[in-house]
C-alpha positions as CSV (number, residue, x, y, z in Angstrom):
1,X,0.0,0.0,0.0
2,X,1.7,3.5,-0.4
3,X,1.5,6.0,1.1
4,X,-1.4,8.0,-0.4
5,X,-3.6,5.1,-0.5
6,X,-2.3,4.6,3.5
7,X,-3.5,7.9,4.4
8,X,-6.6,9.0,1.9
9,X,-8.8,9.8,4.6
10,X,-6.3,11.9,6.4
11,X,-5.2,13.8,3.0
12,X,-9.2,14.6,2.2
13,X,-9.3,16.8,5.3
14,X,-5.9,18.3,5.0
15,X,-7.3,18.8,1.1
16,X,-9.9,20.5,2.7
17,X,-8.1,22.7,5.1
18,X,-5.8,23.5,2.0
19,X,-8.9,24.6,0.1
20,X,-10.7,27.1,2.3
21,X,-7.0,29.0,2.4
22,X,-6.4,29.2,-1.5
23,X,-9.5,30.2,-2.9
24,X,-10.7,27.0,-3.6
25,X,-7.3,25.4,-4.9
26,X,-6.6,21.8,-4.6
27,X,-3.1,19.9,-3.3
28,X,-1.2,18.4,-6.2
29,X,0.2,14.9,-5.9
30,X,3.9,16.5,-4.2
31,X,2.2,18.1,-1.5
32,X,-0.3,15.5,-0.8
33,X,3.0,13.4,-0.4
34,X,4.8,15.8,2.0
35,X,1.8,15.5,4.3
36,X,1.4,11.4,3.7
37,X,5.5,11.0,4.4
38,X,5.0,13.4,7.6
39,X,2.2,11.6,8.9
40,X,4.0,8.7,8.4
41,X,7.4,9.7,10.8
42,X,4.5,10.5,13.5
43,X,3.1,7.4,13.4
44,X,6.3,5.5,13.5
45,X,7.6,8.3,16.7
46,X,4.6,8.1,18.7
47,X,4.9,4.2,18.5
48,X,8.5,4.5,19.2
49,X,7.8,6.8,22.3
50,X,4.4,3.9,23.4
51,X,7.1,1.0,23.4
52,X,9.5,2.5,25.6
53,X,6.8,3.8,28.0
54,X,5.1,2.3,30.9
55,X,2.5,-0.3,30.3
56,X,-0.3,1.4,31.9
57,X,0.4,4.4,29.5
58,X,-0.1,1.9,26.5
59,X,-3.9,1.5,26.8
60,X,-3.9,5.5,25.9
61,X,-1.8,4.9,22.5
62,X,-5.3,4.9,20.2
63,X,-6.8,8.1,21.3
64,X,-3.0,9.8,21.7
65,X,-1.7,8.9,18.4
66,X,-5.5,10.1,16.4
67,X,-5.1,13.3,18.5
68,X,-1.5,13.8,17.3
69,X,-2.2,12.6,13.2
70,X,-5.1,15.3,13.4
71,X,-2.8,17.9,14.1
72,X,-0.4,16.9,11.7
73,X,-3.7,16.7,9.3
74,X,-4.3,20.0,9.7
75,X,-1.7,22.2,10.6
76,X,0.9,21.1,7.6
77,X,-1.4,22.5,5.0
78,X,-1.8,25.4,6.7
79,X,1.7,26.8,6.2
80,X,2.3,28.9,3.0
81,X,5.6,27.1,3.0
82,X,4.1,24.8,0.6
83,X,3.8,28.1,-2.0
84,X,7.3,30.2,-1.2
85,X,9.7,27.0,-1.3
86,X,9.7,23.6,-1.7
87,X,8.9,21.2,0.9
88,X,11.3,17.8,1.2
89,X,9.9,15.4,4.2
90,X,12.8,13.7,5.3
91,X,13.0,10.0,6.5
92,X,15.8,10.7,9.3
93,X,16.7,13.6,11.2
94,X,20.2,14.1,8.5
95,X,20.3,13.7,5.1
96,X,21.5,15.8,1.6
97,X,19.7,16.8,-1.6
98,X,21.5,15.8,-4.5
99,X,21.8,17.0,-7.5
100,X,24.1,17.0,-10.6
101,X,25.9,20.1,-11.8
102,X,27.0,19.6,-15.6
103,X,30.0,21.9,-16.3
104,X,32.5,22.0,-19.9
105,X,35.4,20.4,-19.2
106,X,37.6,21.6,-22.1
107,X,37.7,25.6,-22.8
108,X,36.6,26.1,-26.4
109,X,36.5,29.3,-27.6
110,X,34.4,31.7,-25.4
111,X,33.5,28.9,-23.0
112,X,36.1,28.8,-20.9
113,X,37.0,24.8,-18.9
114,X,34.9,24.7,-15.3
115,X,31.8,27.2,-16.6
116,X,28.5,25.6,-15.9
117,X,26.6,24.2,-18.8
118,X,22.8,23.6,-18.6
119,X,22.9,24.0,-14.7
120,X,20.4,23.1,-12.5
121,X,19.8,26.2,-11.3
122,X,20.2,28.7,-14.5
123,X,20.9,28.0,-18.0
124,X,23.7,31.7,-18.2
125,X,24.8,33.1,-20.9
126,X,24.8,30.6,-23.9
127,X,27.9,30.2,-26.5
128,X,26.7,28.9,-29.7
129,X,30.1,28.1,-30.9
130,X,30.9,25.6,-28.5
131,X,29.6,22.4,-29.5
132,X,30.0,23.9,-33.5
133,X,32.8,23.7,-35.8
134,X,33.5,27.5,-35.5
135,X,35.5,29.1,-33.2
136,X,36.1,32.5,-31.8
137,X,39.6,33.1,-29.2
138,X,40.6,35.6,-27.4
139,X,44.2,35.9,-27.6
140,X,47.2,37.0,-25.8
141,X,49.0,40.3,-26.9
142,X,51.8,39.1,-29.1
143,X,53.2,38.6,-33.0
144,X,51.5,35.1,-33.6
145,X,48.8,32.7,-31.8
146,X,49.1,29.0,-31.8
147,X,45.3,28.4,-32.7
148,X,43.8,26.0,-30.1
149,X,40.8,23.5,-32.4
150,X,42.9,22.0,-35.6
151,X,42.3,20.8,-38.3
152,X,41.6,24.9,-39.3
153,X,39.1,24.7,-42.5
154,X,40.9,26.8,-45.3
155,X,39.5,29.3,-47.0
156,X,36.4,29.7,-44.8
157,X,36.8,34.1,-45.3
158,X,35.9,36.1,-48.5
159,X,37.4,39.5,-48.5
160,X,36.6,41.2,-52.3
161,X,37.0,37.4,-53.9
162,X,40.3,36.5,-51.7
163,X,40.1,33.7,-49.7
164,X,41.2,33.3,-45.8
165,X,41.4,31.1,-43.4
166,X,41.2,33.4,-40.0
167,X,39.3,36.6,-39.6
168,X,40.4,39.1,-36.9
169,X,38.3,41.3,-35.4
170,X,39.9,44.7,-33.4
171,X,38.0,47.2,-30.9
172,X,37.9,49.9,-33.3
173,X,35.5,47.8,-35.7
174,X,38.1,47.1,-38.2
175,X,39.2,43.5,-39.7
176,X,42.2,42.0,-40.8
177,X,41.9,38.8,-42.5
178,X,45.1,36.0,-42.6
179,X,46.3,32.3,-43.1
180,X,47.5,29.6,-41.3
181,X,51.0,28.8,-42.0
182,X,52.6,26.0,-43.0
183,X,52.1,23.5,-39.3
184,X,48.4,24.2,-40.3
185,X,47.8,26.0,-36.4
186,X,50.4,29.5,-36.6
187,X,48.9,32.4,-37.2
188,X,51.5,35.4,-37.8
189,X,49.9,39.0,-37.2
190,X,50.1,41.6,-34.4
191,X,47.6,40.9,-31.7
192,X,45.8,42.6,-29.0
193,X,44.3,41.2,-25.8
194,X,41.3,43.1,-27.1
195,X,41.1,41.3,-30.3
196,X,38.8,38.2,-31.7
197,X,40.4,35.4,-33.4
198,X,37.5,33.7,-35.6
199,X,38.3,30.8,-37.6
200,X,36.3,26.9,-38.5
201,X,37.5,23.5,-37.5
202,X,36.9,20.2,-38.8
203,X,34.5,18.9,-36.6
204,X,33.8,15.9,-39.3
205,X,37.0,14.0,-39.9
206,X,37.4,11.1,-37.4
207,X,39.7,10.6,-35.8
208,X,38.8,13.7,-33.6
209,X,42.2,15.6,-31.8
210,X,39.7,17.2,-29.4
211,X,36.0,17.2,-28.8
212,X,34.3,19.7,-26.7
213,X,33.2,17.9,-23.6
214,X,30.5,18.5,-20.9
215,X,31.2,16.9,-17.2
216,X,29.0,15.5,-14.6
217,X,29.4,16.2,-10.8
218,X,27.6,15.0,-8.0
219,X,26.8,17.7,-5.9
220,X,24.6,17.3,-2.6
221,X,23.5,19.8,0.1
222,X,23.4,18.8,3.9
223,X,20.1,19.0,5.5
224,X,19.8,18.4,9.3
225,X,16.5,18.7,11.6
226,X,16.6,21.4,14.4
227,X,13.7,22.2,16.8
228,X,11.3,23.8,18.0
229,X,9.8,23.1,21.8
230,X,6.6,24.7,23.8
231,X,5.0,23.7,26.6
232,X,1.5,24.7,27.7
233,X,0.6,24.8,31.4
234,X,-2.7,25.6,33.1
235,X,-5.2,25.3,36.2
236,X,-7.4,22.1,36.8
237,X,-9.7,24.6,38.2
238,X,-9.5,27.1,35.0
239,X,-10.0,24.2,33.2
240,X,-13.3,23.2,34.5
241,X,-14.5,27.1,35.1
242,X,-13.7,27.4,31.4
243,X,-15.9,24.2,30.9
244,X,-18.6,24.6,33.1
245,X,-19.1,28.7,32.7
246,X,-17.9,29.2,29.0
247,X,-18.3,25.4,27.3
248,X,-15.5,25.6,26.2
249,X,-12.2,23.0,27.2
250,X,-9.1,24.8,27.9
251,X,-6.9,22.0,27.3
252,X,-7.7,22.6,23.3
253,X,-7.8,25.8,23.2
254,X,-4.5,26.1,24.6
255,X,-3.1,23.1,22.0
256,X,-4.4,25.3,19.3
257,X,-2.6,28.7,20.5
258,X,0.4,26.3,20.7
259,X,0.3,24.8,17.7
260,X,-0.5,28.2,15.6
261,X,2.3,29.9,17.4
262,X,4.8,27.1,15.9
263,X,2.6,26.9,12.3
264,X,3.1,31.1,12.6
265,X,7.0,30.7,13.5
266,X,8.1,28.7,11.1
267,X,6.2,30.7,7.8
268,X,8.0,34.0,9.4
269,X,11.2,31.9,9.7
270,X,10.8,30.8,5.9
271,X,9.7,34.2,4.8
272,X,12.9,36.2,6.7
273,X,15.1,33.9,4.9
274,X,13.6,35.1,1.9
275,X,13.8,38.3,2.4
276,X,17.6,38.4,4.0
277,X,18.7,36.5,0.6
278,X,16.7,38.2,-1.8
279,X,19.0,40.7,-4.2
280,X,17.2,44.3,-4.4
281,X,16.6,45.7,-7.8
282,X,16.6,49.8,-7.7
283,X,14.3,49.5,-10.7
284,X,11.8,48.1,-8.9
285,X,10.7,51.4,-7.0
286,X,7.6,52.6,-7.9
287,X,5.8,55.7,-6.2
288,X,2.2,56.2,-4.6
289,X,2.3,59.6,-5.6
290,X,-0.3,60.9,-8.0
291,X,1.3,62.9,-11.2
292,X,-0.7,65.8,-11.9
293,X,-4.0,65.0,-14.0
294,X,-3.5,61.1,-13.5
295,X,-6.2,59.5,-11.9
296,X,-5.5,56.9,-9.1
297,X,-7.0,53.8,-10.6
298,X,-5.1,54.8,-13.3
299,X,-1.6,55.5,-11.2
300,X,-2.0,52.8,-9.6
301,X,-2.6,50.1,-12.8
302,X,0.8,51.1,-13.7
303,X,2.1,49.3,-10.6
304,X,1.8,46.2,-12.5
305,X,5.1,47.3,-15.3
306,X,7.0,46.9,-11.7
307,X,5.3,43.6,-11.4
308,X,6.4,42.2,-14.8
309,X,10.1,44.5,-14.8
310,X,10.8,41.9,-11.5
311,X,9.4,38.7,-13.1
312,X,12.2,39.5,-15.9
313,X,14.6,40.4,-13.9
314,X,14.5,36.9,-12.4
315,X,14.2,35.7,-15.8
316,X,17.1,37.6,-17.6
317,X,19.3,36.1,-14.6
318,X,18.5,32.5,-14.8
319,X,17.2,32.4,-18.7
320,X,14.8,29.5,-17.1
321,X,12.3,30.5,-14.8
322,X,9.8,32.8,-14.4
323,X,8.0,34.2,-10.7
324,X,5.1,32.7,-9.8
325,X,4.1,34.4,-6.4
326,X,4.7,37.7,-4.4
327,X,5.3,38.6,-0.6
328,X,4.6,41.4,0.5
329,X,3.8,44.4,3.5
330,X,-0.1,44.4,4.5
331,X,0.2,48.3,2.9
332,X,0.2,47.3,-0.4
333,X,-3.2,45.6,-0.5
334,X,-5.0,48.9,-0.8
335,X,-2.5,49.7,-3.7
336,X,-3.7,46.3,-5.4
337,X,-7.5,46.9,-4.7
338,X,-7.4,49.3,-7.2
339,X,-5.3,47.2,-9.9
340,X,-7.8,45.3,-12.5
341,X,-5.3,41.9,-12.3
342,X,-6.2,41.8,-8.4
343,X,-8.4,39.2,-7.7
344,X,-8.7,39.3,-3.9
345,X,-9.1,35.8,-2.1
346,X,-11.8,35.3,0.8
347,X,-10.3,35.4,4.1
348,X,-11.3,33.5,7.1
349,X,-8.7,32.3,9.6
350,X,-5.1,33.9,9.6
351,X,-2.4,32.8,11.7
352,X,0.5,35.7,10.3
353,X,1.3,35.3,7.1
354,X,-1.4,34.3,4.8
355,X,-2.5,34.2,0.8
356,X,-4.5,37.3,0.0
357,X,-5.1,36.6,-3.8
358,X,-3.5,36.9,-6.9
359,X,-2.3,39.2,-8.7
360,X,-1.7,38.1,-12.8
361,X,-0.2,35.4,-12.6
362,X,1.6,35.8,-9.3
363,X,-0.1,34.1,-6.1
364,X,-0.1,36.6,-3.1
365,X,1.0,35.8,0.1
366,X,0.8,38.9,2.9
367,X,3.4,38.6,5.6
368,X,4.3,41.1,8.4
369,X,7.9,40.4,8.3
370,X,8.2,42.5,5.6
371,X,9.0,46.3,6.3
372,X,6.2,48.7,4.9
373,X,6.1,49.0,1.6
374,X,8.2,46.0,0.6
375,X,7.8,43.3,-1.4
376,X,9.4,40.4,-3.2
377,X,8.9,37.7,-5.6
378,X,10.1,34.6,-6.3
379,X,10.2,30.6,-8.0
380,X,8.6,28.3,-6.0
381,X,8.7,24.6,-8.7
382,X,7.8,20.9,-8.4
383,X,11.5,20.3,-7.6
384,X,15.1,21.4,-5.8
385,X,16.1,22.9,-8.8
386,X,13.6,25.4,-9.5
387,X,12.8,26.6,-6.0
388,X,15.1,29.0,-4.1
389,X,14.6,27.3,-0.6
390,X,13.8,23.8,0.9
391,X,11.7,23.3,3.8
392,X,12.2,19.9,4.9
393,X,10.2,18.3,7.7
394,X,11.4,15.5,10.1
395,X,8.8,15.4,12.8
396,X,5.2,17.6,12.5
397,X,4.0,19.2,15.7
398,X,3.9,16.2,18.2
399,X,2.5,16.8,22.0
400,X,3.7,14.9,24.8
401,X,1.0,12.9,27.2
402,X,-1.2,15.3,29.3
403,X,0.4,15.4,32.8
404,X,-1.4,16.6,36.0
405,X,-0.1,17.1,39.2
406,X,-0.9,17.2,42.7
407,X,-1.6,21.1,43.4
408,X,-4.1,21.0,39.9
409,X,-1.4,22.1,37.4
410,X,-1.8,20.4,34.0
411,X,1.3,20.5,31.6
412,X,1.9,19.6,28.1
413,X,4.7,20.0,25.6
414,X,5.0,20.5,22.0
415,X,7.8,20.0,19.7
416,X,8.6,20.2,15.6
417,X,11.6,19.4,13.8
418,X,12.6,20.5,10.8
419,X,15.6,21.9,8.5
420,X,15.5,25.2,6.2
421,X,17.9,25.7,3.6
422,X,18.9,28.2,0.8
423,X,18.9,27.0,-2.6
424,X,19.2,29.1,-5.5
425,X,19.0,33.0,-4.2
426,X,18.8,34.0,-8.1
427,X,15.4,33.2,-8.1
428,X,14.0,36.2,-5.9
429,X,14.2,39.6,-5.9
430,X,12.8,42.4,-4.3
431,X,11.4,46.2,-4.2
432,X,9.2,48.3,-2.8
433,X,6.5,50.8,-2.7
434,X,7.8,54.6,-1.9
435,X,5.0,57.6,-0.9
């Protein structure tokens, strides 16, 4: 059985919980996982923590271990981790992502040995000479240059019907055309560190001298769980005033305010780390100020060529991804309430940071970490590699047994453990709204 058909029930109600905080929006198959692999490491801990306890504690294990997996039910898809970064359960309290980083391992032309090729994280600058038969060097100041790719193909230059083998380009725009001497490699002419040295290879004739070559590493990134501990503590009387003269039981109330302050915690955690690693972009400034004879819903529309400037910002960095939500202060809501791409999401329970709607294409999430008038955006993917942080989960919130003492005190603790890592920072930036 796996672990979706394991815990169906279980994932319906976190479905649930996930809906009524997104607009209506359904888990996909990767978060419904997350929550399935979490419930599953507090299932196997709270057995773990039964068989090393007393055995009149053991007839408690049913109700105990239901009231545990119903917190874990609801309070994982209650995080807006699941939207800023991607979320990796892990199956022991240490482990590493791994990945592969492809790099050239011969320097060719502009592409110099060691310079990442089709990375993970961003595709760079492309040079579409080096897997081709031309190539273009830049050369050391000096009378002649050994060229680097042989056999040179002659005669690959016109100049007014005269036929060359290597075309130099200089600063100043001019050319001077030459020809390989007699070893087939030599070129003789004055050179500049400044100049281009363009000239073809044979890339057909086997066998090959030298063949532009791409490497594979195996790269991994540590991930270790840390945690996070509250304990609740309160009255047997104020328990049963609370019960008998409100109807209302303490003990979950309290549990709740518990729980929420971890849940609010750790989205502030994930959201600072954002924020501290996001790069700021000057362009991205936009002011509140009206110009003279502008209207305000019109003023304020333009706030969306900020929007789209730091999706391509992102984009132009990475040449492969493309933002798909916003953080932000609470103060820009009112700006957005007058934008015609806001489409505000109903709003019931908030615990800190929460989604507040979308704007285009961008999913927005309101958090008051953020200084007034900032805001960010960022990649959150289906994978490592197109997210900019992992949140990786060991343990979800798990209490310990209700204890009561003598005098009336009742105690309980809570603890999570998890790990938060930075993964590709070129995947946010941020700005912000000036008066």
């Amino acid at each position: 059985m796996t672990l979706l058909e394991q815990y169906k029930g279980r994932l319906a109600v976190s479905e649930s919980v996930y809906s009524r905080a997104h607009s209506g929006d359904k888990m996909d198959n990767h978060k419904k996982l997350v929550i399935a692999k979490v419930l599953d490491n507090t299932s196997k801990f709270i057995a773990e923590a039964f068989d090393a306890a007393s055995g009149t504690q053991r007839s408690d294990l049913g109700l105990y271990k239901k009231f545990t997996l119903n917190l874990t039910t609801v309070a994982l898809p209650n995080l807006i981790a699941h939207d800023l970064v991607i979320v990796h359960p892990m199956s022991s309290m240490s482990g590493f992502i791994t990945y592969i980083e492809y790099s050239a391992s011969k320097t060719k032309g502009q592409t110099a040995a060691g310079k990442f090729l089709n990375s993970p994280f961003a595709l760079g600058d492309v040079d579409p000479d080096y897997t081709g038969d031309r190539v273009v060097e830049t050369p050391a100041a000096g009378a002649s240059l050994v060229l680097s790719w042989t056999p040179v193909v002659k005669g690959s230059f016109d100049d007014n019907g005269t036929k060359y083998d290597v075309k130099v380009s200089h600063a100043d725009g001019t050319v001077t055309y030459v020809n390989v001497g007699s070893d087939g490699k030599t070129i003789t002419t004055t050179l500049l560190a400044t100049d281009r040295v363009a000239y073809f290879y044979d890339n057909i004739i086997v066998p090959q001298d030298d063949l532009p070559m791409l490497k594979a590493e195996m790269k991994n990134i540590a991930l270790v769980a840390k945690a996070r501990r509250i304990a609740v503590f309160y009255s047997q009387i104020a328990a049963f005033q609370a019960k008998t003269d409100y109807g209302f039981d303490l003990g979950d109330q309290l549990a709740e305010k518990a729980v929420g302050q971890l849940e609010y915690e750790i989205d502030t955690e994930i959201v600072q780390m954002l924020i501290d690693n996001a790069p700021t972009d000057v362009s991205l400034s936009w002011s509140k100020t009206l110009p003279v004879g502008v209207s305000k819903a019109e003023h304020y529309q333009g706030f969306m060529e900020i929007v789209e400037d730091a999706k391509r910002v992102v984009y132009d960095r990475t040449k492969r991804f493309v933002p798909n939500y916003m953080i932000c202060a609470s103060d820009l809501l009112p700006v957005f309430a007058f934008i015609r791409d806001w489409n505000p999401a109903p709003v019931s329970d908030v615990n800190g940071p929460y989604f507040a709607g979308t704007l285009g294409s961008l999913k927005v999430f309101v958090s008051p970490a953020l200084a007034a008038g900032k805001f960010l955006v960022g990649v959150n993917g289906s994978d490592m590699m197109s997210s900019a942080a992992v949140y990786a989960p060991y343990m979800a919130v798990v209490p310990t047994m209700l204890l009561q003492y003598a005098d009336g005190g009742t105690s309980q603790g809570w603890s999570t453990m998890y790990d938060l890592k930075m993964l590709n920072a070129n995947l946010l930036v941020s700005g912000g709204i000036i008066a």
